[in-house]
VEXSEKE-981702 format. One record per residue: residue number from 1; residue in one letter; y, z, x of N, C-alpha, C in turn. Coordinates in steps of 0.2 Angstrom, whole numbers, plus 5000, padded with zeros to 4 digits. Layout:
N
<pt><resi>NUM</resi><resn>A</resn><n_y>Y</n_y><n_z>Z</n_z><n_x>X</n_x><ca_y>Y</ca_y><ca_z>Z</ca_z><ca_x>X</ca_x><c_y>Y</c_y><c_z>Z</c_z><c_x>X</c_x></pt>
...
REM end
This chain:
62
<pt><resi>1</resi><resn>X</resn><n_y>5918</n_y><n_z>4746</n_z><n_x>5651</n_x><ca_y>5912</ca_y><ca_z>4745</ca_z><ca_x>5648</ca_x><c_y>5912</c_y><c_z>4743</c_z><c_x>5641</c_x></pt>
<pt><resi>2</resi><resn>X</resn><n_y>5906</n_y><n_z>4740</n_z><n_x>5640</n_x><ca_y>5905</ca_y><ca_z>4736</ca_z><ca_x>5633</ca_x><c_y>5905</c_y><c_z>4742</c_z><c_x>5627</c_x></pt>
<pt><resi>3</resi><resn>X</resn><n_y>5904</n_y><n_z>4740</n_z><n_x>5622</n_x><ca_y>5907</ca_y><ca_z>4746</ca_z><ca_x>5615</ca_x><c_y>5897</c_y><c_z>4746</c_z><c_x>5616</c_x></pt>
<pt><resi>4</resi><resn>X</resn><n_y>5893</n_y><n_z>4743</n_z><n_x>5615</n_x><ca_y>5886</ca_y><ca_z>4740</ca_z><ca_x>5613</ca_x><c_y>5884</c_y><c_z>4743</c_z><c_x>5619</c_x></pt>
<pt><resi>5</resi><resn>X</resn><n_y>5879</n_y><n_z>4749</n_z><n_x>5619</n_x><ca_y>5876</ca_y><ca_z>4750</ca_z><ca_x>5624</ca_x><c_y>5867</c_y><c_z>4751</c_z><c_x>5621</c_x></pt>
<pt><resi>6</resi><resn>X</resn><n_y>5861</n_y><n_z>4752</n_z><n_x>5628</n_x><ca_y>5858</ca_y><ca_z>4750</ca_z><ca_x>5625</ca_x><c_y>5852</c_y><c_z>4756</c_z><c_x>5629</c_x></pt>
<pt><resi>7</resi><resn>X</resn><n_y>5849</n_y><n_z>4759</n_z><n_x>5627</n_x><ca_y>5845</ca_y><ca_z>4767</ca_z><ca_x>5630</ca_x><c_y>5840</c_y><c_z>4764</c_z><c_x>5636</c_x></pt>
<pt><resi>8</resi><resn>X</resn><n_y>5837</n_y><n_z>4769</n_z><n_x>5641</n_x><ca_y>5837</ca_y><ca_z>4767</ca_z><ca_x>5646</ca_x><c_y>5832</c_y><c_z>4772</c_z><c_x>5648</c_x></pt>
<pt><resi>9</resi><resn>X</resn><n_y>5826</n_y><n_z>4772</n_z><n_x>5648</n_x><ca_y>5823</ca_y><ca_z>4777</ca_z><ca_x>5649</ca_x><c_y>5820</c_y><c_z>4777</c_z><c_x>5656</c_x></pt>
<pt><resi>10</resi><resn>X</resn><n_y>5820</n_y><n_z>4783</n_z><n_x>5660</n_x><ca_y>5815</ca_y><ca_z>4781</ca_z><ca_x>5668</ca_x><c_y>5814</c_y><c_z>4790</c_z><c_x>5672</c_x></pt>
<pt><resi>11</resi><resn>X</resn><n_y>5811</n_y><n_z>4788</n_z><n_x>5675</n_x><ca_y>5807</ca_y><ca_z>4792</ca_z><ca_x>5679</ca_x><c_y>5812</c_y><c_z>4795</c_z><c_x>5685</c_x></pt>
<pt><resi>12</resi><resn>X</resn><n_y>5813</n_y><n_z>4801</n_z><n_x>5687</n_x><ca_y>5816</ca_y><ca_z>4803</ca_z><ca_x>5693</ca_x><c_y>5811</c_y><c_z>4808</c_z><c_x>5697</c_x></pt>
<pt><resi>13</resi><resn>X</resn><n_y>5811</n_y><n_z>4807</n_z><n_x>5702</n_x><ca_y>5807</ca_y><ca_z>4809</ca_z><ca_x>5710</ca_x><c_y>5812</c_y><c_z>4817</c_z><c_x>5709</c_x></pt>
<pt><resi>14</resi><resn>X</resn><n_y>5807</n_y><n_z>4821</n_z><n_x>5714</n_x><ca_y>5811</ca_y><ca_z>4827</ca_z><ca_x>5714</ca_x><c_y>5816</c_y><c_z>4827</c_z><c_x>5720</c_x></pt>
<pt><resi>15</resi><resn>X</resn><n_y>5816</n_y><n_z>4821</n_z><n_x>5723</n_x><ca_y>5821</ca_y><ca_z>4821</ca_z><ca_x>5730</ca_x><c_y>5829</c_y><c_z>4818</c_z><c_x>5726</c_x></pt>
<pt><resi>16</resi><resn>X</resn><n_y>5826</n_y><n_z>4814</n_z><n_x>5717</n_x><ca_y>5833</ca_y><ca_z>4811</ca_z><ca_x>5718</ca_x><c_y>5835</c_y><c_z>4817</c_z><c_x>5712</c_x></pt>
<pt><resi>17</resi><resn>X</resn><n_y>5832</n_y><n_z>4820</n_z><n_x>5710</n_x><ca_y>5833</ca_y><ca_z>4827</ca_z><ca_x>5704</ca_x><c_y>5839</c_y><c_z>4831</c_z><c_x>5708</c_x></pt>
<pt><resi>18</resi><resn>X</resn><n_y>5837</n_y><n_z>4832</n_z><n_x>5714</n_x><ca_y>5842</ca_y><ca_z>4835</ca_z><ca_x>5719</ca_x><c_y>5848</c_y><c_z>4834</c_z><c_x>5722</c_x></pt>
<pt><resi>19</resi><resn>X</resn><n_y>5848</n_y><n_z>4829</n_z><n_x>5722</n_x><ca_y>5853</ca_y><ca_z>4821</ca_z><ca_x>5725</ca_x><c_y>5858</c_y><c_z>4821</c_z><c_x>5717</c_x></pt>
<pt><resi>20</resi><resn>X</resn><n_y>5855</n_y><n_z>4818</n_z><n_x>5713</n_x><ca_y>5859</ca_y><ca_z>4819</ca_z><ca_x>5708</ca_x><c_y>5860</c_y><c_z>4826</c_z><c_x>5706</c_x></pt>
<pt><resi>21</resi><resn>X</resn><n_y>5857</n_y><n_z>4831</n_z><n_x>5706</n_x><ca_y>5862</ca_y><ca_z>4837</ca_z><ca_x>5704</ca_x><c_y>5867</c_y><c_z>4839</c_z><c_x>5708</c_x></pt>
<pt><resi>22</resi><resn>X</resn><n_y>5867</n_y><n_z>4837</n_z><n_x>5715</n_x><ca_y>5873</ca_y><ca_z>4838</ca_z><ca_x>5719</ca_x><c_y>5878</c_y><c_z>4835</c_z><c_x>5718</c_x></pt>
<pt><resi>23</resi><resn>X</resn><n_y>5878</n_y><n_z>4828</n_z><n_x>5716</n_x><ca_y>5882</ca_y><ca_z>4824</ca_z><ca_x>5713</ca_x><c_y>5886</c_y><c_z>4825</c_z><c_x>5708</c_x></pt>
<pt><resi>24</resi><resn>X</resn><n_y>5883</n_y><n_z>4828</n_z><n_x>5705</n_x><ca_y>5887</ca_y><ca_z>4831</ca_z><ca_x>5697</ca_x><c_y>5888</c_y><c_z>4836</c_z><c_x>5699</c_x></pt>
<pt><resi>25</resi><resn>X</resn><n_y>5886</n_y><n_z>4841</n_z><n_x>5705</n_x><ca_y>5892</ca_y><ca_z>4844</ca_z><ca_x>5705</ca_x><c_y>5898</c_y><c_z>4843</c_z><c_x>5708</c_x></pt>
<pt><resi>26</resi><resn>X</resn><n_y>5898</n_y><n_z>4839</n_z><n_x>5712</n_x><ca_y>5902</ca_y><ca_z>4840</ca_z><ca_x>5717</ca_x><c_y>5907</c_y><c_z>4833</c_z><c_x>5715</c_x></pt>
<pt><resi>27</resi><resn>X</resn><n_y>5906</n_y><n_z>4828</n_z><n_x>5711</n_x><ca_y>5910</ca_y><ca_z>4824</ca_z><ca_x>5712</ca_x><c_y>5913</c_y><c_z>4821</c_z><c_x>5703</c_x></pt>
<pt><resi>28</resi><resn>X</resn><n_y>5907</n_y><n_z>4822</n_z><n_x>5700</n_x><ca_y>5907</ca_y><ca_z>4822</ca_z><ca_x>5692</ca_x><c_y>5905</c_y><c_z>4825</c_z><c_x>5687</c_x></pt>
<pt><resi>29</resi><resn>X</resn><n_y>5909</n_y><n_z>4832</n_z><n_x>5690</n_x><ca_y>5908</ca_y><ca_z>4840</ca_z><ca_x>5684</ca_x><c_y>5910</c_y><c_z>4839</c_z><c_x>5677</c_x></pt>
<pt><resi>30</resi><resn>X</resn><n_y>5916</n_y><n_z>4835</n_z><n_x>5678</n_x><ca_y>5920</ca_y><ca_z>4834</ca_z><ca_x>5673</ca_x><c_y>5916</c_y><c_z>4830</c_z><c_x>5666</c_x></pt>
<pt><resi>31</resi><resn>X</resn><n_y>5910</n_y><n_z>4826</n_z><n_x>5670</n_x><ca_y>5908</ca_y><ca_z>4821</ca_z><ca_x>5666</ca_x><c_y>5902</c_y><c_z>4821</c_z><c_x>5664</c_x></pt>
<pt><resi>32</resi><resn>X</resn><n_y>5897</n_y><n_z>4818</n_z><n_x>5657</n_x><ca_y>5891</ca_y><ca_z>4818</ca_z><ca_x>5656</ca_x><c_y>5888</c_y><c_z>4816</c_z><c_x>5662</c_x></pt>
<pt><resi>33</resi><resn>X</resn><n_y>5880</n_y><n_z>4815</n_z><n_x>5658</n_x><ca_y>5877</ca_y><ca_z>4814</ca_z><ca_x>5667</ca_x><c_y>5875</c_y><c_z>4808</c_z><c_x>5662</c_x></pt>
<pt><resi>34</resi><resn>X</resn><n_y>5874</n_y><n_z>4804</n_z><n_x>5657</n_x><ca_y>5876</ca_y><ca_z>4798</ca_z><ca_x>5658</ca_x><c_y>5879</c_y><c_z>4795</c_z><c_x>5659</c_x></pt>
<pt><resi>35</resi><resn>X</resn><n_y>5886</n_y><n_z>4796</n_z><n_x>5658</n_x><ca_y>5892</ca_y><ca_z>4794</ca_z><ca_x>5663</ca_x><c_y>5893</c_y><c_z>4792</c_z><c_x>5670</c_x></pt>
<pt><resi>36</resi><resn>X</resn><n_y>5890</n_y><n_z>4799</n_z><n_x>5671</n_x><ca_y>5888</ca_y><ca_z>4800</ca_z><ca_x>5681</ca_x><c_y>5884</c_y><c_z>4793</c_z><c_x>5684</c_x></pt>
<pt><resi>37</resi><resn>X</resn><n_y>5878</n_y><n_z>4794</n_z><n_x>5679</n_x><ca_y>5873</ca_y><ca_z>4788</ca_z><ca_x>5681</ca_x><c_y>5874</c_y><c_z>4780</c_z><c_x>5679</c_x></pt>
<pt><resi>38</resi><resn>X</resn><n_y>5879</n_y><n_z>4779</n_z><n_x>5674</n_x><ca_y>5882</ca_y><ca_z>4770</ca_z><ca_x>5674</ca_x><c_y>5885</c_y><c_z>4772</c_z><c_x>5682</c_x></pt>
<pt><resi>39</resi><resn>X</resn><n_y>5889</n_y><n_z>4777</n_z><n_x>5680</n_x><ca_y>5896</ca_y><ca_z>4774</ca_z><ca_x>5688</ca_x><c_y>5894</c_y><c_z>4777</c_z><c_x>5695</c_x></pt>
<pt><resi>40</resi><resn>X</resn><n_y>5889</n_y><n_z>4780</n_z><n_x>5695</n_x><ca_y>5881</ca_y><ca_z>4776</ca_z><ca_x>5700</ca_x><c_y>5879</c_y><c_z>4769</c_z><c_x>5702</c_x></pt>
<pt><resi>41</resi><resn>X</resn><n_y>5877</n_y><n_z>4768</n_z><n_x>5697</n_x><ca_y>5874</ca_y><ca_z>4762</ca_z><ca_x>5694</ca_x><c_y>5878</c_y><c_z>4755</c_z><c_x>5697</c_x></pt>
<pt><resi>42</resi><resn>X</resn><n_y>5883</n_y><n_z>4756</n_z><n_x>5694</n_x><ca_y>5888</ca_y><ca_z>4750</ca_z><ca_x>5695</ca_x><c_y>5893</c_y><c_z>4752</c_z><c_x>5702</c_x></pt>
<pt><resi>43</resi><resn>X</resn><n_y>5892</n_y><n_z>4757</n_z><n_x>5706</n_x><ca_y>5896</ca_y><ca_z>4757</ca_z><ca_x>5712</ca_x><c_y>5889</c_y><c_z>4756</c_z><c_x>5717</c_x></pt>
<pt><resi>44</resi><resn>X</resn><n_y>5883</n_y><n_z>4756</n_z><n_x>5714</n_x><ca_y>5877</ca_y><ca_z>4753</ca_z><ca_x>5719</ca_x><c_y>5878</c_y><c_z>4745</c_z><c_x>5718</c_x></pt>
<pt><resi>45</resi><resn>X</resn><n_y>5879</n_y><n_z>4741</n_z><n_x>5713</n_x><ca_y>5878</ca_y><ca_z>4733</ca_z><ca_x>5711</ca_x><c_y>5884</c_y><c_z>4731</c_z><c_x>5715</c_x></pt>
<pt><resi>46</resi><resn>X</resn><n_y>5890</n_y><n_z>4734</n_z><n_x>5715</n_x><ca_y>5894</ca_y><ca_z>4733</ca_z><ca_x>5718</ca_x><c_y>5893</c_y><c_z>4733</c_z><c_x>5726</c_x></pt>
<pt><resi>47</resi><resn>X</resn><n_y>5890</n_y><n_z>4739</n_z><n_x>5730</n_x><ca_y>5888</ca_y><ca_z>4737</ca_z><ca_x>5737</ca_x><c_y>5884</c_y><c_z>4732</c_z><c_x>5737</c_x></pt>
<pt><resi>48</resi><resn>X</resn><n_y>5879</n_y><n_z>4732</n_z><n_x>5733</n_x><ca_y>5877</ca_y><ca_z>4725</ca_z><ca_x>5735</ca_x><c_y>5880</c_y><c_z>4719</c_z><c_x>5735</c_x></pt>
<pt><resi>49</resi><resn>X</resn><n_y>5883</n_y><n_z>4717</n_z><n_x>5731</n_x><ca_y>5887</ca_y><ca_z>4711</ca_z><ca_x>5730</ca_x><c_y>5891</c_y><c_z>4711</c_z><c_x>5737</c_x></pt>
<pt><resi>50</resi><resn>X</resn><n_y>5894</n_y><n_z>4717</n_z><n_x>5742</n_x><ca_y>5898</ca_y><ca_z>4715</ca_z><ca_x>5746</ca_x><c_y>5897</c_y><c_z>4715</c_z><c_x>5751</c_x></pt>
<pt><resi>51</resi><resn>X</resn><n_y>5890</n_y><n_z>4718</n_z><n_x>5752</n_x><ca_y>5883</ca_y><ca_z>4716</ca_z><ca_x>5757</ca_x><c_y>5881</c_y><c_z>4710</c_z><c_x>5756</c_x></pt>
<pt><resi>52</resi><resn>X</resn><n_y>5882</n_y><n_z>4707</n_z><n_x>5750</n_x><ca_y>5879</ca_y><ca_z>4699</ca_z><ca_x>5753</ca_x><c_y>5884</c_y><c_z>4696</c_z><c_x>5754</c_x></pt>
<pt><resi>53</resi><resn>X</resn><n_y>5888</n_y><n_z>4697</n_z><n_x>5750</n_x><ca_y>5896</ca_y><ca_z>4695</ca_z><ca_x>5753</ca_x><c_y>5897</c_y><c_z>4694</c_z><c_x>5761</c_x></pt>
<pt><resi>54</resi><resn>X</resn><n_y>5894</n_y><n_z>4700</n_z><n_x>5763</n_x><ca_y>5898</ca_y><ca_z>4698</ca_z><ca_x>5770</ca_x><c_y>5889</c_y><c_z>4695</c_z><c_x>5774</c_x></pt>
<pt><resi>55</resi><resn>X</resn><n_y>5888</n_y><n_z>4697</n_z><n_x>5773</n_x><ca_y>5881</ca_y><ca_z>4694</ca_z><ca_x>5777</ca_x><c_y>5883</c_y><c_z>4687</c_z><c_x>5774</c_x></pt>
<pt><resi>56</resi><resn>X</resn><n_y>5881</n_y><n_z>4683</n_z><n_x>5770</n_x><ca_y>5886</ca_y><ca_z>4675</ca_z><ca_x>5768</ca_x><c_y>5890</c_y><c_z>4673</c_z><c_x>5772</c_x></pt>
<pt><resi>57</resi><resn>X</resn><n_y>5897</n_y><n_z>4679</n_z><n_x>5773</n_x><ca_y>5901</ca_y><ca_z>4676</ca_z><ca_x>5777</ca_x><c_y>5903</c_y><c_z>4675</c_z><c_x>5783</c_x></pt>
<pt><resi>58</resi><resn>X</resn><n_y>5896</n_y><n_z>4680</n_z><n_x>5785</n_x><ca_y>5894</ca_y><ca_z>4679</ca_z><ca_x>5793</ca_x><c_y>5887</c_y><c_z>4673</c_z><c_x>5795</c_x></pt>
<pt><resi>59</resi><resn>X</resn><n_y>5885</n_y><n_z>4673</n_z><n_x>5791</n_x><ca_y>5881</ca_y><ca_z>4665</ca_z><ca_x>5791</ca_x><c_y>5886</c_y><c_z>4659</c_z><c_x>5790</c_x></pt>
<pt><resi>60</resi><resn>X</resn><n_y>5890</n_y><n_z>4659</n_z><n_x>5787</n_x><ca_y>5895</ca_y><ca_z>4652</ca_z><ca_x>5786</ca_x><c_y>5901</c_y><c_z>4654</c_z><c_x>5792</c_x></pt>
<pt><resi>61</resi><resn>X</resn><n_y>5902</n_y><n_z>4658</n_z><n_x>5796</n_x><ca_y>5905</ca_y><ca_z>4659</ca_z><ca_x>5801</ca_x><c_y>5901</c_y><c_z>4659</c_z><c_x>5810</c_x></pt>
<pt><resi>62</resi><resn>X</resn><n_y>5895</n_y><n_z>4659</n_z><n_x>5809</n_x><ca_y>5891</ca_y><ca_z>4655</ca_z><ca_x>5813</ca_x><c_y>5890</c_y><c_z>4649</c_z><c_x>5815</c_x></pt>
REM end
Protein backbone atom coordinates (compact mmCIF):
# COMPACT_ATOMS: atom_id res chain seq x y z
CA UNK A 1 0.00 0.00 0.00
CA UNK A 2 1.02 3.64 -0.74
CA UNK A 3 2.78 5.65 2.18
CA UNK A 4 -0.13 8.68 1.10
CA UNK A 5 -3.49 7.77 2.14
CA UNK A 6 -6.50 9.58 1.90
CA UNK A 7 -9.78 9.50 4.62
CA UNK A 8 -12.87 7.86 3.62
CA UNK A 9 -16.03 8.51 5.20
CA UNK A 10 -19.38 6.25 4.57
CA UNK A 11 -22.34 5.04 6.01
CA UNK A 12 -22.88 1.32 7.30
CA UNK A 13 -26.39 -0.58 7.20
CA UNK A 14 -27.03 -2.68 10.43
CA UNK A 15 -26.77 -5.94 8.35
CA UNK A 16 -23.15 -4.96 7.35
CA UNK A 17 -22.36 -3.54 11.28
CA UNK A 18 -22.89 -7.28 11.87
CA UNK A 19 -20.95 -8.84 9.08
CA UNK A 20 -18.24 -6.78 9.76
CA UNK A 21 -18.13 -7.30 13.40
CA UNK A 22 -17.78 -10.99 12.73
CA UNK A 23 -15.20 -10.45 10.61
CA UNK A 24 -12.84 -8.77 13.02
CA UNK A 25 -13.56 -11.29 15.03
CA UNK A 26 -13.07 -14.04 13.47
CA UNK A 27 -10.54 -13.47 10.91
CA UNK A 28 -8.80 -9.87 11.70
CA UNK A 29 -8.53 -9.66 15.67
CA UNK A 30 -5.08 -8.89 15.46
CA UNK A 31 -5.83 -5.90 13.20
CA UNK A 32 -7.39 -2.15 13.21
CA UNK A 33 -10.67 -2.05 11.62
CA UNK A 34 -9.14 0.19 8.98
CA UNK A 35 -6.81 -2.32 8.07
CA UNK A 36 -9.70 -5.02 7.99
CA UNK A 37 -11.67 -2.56 5.65
CA UNK A 38 -8.65 -1.69 2.83
CA UNK A 39 -8.06 -5.77 2.85
CA UNK A 40 -11.87 -6.10 2.28
CA UNK A 41 -11.70 -3.69 0.00
CA UNK A 42 -8.94 -4.88 -2.19
CA UNK A 43 -9.77 -8.72 -1.80
CA UNK A 44 -13.39 -7.48 -3.35
CA UNK A 45 -11.61 -5.52 -6.52
CA UNK A 46 -9.66 -8.29 -6.83
CA UNK A 47 -12.91 -10.79 -7.39
CA UNK A 48 -14.05 -8.65 -9.54
CA UNK A 49 -11.27 -8.43 -11.83
CA UNK A 50 -11.27 -12.39 -12.03
CA UNK A 51 -14.98 -12.44 -12.67
CA UNK A 52 -14.39 -10.54 -15.68
CA UNK A 53 -11.43 -12.37 -16.27
CA UNK A 54 -13.04 -15.39 -16.75
CA UNK A 55 -16.51 -14.35 -18.06
CA UNK A 56 -13.95 -12.60 -21.02
CA UNK A 57 -12.37 -15.84 -21.33
CA UNK A 58 -15.43 -17.67 -21.85
CA UNK A 59 -16.71 -15.22 -24.55
CA UNK A 60 -13.34 -15.35 -26.43
CA UNK A 61 -13.47 -19.28 -26.09
CA UNK A 62 -16.99 -19.33 -27.76
Amino acid sequence: MSKKSTKLTFSVTEEMQELLGNCKKEFFDDQNTSEMIRELLLAGFRSLDEQEQAKTDSEESA
